[in-house]
C-alpha positions as CSV (number, residue, x, y, z in Angstrom):
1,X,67.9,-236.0,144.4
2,X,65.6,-234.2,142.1
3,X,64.9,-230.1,142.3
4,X,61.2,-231.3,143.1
5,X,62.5,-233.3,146.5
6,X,64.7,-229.9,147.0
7,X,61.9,-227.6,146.8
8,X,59.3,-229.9,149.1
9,X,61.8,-230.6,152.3
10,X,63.5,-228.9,154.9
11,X,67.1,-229.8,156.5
12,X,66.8,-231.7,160.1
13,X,68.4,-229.8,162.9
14,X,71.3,-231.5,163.8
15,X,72.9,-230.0,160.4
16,X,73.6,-226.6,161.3
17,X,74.6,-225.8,157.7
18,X,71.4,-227.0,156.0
19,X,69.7,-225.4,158.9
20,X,71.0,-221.8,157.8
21,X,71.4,-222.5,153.8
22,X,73.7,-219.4,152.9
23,X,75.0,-220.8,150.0
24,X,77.6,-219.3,148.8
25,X,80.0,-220.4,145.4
26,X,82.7,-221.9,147.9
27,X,80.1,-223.6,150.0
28,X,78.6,-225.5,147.1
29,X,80.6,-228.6,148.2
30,X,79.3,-228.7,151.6
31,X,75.9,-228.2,150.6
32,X,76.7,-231.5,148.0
33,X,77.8,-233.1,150.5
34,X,74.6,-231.9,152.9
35,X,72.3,-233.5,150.1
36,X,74.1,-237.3,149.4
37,X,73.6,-237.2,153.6
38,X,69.9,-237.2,153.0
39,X,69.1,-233.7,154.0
40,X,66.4,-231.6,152.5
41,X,66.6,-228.8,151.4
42,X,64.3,-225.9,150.7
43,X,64.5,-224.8,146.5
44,X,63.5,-221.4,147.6
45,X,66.1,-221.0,150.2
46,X,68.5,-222.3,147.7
47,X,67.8,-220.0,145.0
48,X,67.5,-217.1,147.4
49,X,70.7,-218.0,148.9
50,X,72.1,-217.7,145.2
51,X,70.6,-214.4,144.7
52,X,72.2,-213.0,147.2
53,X,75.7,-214.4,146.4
54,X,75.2,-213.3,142.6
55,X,74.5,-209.5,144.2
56,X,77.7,-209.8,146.7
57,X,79.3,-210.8,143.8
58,X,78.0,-207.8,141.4
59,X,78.1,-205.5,144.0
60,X,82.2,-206.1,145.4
61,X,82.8,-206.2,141.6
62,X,81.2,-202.8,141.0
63,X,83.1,-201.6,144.2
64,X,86.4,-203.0,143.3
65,X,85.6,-200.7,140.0
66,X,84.5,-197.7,141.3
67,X,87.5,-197.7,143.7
68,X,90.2,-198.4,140.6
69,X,88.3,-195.0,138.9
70,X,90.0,-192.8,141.9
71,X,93.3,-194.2,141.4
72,X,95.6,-191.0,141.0
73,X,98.5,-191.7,137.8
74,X,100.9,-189.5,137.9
75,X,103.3,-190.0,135.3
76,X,105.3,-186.5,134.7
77,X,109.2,-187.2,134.1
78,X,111.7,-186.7,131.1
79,X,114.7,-188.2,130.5
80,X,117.5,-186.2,128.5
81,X,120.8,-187.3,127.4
82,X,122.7,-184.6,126.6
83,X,125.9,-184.5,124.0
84,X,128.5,-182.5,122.6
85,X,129.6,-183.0,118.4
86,X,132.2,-185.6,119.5
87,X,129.5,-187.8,121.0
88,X,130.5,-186.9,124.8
89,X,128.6,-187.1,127.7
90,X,127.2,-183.4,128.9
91,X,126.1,-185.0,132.4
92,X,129.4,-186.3,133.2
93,X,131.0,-184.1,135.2
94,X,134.7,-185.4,133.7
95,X,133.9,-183.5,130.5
96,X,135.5,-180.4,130.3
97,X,132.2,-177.8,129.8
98,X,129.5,-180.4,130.8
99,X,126.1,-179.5,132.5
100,X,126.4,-179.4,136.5
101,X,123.8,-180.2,138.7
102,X,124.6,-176.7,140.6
103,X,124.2,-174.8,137.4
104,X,120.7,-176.4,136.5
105,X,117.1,-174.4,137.2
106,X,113.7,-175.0,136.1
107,X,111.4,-172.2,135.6
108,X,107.9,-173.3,135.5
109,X,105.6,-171.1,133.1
110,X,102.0,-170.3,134.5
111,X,99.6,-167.1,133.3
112,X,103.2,-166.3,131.7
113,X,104.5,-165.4,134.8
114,X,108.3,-167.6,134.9
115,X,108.6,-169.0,138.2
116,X,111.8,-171.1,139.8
117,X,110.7,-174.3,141.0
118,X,111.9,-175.0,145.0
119,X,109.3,-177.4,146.4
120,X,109.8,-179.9,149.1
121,X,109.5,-182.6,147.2
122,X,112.1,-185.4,146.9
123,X,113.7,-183.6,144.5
124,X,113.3,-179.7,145.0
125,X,114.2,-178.0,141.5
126,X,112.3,-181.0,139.9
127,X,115.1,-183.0,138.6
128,X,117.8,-185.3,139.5
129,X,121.1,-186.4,137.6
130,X,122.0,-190.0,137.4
131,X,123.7,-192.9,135.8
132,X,122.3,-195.1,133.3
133,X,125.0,-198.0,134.2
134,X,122.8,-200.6,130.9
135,X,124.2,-197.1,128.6
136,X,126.9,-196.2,130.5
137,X,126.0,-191.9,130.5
138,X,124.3,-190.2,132.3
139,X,120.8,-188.4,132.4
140,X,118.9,-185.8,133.3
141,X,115.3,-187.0,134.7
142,X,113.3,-183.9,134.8
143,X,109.8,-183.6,136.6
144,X,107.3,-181.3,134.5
145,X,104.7,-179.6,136.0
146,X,103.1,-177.1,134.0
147,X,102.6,-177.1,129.4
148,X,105.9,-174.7,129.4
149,X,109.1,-175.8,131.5
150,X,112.2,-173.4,131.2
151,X,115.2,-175.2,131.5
152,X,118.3,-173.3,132.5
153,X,121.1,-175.6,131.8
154,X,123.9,-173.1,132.9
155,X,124.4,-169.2,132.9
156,X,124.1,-169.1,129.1
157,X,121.8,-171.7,128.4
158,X,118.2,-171.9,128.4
159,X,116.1,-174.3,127.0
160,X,112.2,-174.6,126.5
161,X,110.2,-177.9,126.9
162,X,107.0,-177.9,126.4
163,X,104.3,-180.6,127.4
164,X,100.8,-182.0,126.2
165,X,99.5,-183.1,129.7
166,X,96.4,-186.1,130.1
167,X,93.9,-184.7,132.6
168,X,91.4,-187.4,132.1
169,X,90.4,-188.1,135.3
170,X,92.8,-188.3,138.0
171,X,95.3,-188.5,135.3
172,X,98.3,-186.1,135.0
173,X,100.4,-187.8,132.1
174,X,102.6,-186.3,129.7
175,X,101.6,-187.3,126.2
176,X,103.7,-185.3,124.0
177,X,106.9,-183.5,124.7
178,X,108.4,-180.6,122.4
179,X,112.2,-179.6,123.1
180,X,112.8,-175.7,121.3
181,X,109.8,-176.6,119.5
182,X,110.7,-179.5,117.7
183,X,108.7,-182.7,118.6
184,X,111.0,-185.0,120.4
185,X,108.8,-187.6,122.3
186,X,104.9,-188.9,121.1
187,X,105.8,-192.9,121.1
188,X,103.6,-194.7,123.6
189,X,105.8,-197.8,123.0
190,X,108.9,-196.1,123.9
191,X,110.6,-194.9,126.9
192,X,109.8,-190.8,127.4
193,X,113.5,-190.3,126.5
194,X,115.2,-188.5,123.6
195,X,118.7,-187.1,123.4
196,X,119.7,-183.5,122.6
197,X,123.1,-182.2,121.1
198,X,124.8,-178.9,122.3
């Protein structure tokens, strides 16, 4: 059937699909199927019919978009291994003057005021200790929330991380983490990880 017979008929009635025509890119095989039946068919219906599904299309596309821009990352933790000259495991509470989870604080730094982080979060001082059973030692995962992070690993102890934070957006990710100064994470293909001797 030519796109002249299309444009100079009109389906019968006892087709209810070529009676509506809303074509849409699934429905192409029905309306195929419609035609080799002998229907006719309107060419503007048709092409209006596509219009439409071409703006649907555009449209949920542009949606879809628009909805992925107010997706919230949050991407804020560190992981540190620490170790002694011998190569032991700080964490692990079987070494004889290792780091203990009761003895840790974070002090978050904001207008230079040094504040102790207690929030009701899943982890209330922002970090957790845990085993790394592929490396066998453990780790301490700390969650940063400010550029300057005190980080009070026992009574005589304190250390400084600092952060460069990615507020693009509804971004918050680190992007560059500084441990007493000295740069110790900036490798997007890498794990935010990095191990510290004390």
């Amino acid at each position: 059937m030519s796109w002249q017979m299309l444009n100079e008929t009109i389906c019968p009635t006892q087709n209810a699909f070529c009676a509506k025509i809303e074509l849409k890119v699934a429905s192409m095989k029905r309306l195929n199927s419609c035609l080799s039946e002998g229907c006719r068919v309107d060419l503007a219906s048709v092409l209006s019919s596509l219009g439409a599904c071409i703006l649907i299309t555009v449209l949920m596309a542009v949606s879809c978009r628009l909805e992925s821009s107010n997706e919230v990352v949050i991407d804020n933790k560190v992981d540190i291994y620490y170790i002694n000259s011998q190569h032991e495991d700080l964490l692990d509470t079987a070494i004889i003057g290792s780091f203990r989870d009761d003895s840790i604080h974070l002090y978050n730094v904001v207008n230079g005021v040094r504040k102790e982080v207690n929030n009701r979060a899943d982890y209330p001082h922002n970090f957790v200790i845990y085993k790394n059973e592929g490396l066998r030692k453990y780790v301490l995962r700390v969650f940063l929330e400010t550029d300057t992070t005190y980080l009070e690993l026992n009574s005589r102890i304190t250390d400084t991380i600092t952060c460069l934070f990615d507020f693009t957006g509804n971004n918050f990710i680190i992007r560059k983490v500084w441990y007493n100064g000295s740069v110790k994470w900036e490798d997007y293909a890498v794990s935010r990880e990095f191990t510290i001797m004390k």
